[in-house]
C-alpha positions in Angstrom: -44.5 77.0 56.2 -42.5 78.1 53.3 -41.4 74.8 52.6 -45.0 73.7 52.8 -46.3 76.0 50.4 -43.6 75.2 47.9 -44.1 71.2 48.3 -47.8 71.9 47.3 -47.0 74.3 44.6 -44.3 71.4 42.8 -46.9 68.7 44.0 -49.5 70.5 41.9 -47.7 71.1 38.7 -46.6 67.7 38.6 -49.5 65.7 38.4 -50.6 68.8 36.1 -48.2 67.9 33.3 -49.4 65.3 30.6 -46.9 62.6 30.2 -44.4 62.6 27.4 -45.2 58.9 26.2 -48.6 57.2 26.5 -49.3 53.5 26.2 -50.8 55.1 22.2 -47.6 56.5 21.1 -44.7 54.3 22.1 -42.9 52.5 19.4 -44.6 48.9 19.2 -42.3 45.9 19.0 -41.0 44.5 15.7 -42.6 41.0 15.3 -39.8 38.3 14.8 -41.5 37.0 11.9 -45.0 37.0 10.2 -47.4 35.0 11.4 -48.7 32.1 9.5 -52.3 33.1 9.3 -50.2 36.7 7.8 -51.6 37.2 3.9 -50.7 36.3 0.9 -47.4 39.0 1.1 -46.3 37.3 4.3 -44.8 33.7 5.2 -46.8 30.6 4.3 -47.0 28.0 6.7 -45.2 25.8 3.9 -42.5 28.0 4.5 -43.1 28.2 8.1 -43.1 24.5 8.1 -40.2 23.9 6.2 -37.7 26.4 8.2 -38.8 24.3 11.5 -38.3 21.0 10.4 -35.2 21.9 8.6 -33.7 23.9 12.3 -35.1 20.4 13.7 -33.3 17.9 11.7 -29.6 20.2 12.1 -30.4 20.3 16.0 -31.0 16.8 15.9 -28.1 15.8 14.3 -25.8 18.4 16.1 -27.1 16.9 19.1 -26.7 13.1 18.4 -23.3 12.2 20.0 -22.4 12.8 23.6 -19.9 15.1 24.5 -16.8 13.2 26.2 -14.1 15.3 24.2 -14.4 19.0 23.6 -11.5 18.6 21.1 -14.1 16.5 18.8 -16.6 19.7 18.7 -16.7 22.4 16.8 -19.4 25.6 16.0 -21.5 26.4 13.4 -23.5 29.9 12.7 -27.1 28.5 12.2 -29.9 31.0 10.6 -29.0 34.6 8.9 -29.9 37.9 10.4 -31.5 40.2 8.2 -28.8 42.8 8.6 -25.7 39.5 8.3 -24.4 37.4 10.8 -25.8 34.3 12.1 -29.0 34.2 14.5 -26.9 31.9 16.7 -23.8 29.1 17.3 -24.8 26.1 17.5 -22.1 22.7 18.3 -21.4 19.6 16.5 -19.0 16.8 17.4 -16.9 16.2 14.1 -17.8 12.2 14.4 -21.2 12.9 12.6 -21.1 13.0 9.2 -19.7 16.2 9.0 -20.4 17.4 4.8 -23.6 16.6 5.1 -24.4 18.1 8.2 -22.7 21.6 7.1 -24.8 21.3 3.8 -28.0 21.2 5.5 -26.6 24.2 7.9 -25.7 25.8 4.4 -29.5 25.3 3.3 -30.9 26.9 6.3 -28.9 29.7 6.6 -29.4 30.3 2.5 -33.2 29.5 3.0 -32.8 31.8 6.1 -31.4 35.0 3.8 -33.7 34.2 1.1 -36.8 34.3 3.3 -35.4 37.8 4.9 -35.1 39.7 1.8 -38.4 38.1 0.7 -40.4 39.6 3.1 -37.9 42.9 4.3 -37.2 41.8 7.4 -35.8 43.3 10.2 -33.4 42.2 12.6 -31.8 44.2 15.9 -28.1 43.9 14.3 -26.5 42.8 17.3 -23.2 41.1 16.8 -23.4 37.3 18.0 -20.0 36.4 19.0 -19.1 32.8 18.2 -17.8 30.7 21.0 -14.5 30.7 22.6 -14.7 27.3 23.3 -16.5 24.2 24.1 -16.4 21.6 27.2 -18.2 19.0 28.0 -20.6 18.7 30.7 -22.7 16.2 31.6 -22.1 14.5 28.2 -23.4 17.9 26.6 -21.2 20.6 24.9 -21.7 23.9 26.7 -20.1 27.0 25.2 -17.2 29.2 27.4 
């Protein structure tokens, strides 16, 4: 019996206490970019536009020989993370043309700091670590 009546008594101020966090007060999610309808202070859809075709053309061409030898692969930090370090490691076989592809990743990841510091943003600072290695699977360079 005592155990009933204490059961009912932490039953009942339970379900009396409000909650700490509601769906109205907890911290909303940082977009990862502006939209392209955003105004005139946010991205364009030039801009938009011309970041995606650009990430396009280096995936592409990073992706344009088949891996058969890891040894003819190496990594590249593509895009700039508002707080430094690259977004993420991409692989390229060194049989492309290899100055021209690393300008182009150059462009991006310039066009990729400019375009942070243009419009403040923010990034979760998380250290991406570049690959150990690379081996080929499937003709494909997979990271280890």
């Amino acid at each position: 019996m005592k155990n009933l009546v204490l059961l009912s008594l932490v039953s009942a101020f339970a379900l009396s206490c409000k909650p700490a966090y509601t769906a109205d007060n907890l911290p909303k999610p940082l977009p990862e970019r502006p939209k392209d309808d955003a105004p005139s202070s946010g991205i364009t859809a030039e801009e938009s536009k011309e970041m995606e075709t650009l990430r396009s053309e280096i995936t592409t061409l990073a992706s344009s020989e088949k891996c058969t030898n890891s040894a003819d692969w190496k990594t590249v930090g593509l895009g700039v993370k508002a707080c430094g370090g690259p977004v993420e490691y991409i692989a390229y076989s060194i049989k492309i043309d290899e100055k021209t592809f690393l300008e182009k990743v150059d462009f991006y990841n310039q066009k990729s700091s400019e375009y942070n510091k243009k419009y403040n943003l923010m990034s979760d600072c998380m250290l991406v670590m570049q690959p150990e290695s690379i081996i080929c699977e499937n003709d494909r360079p997979v990271f280890k």
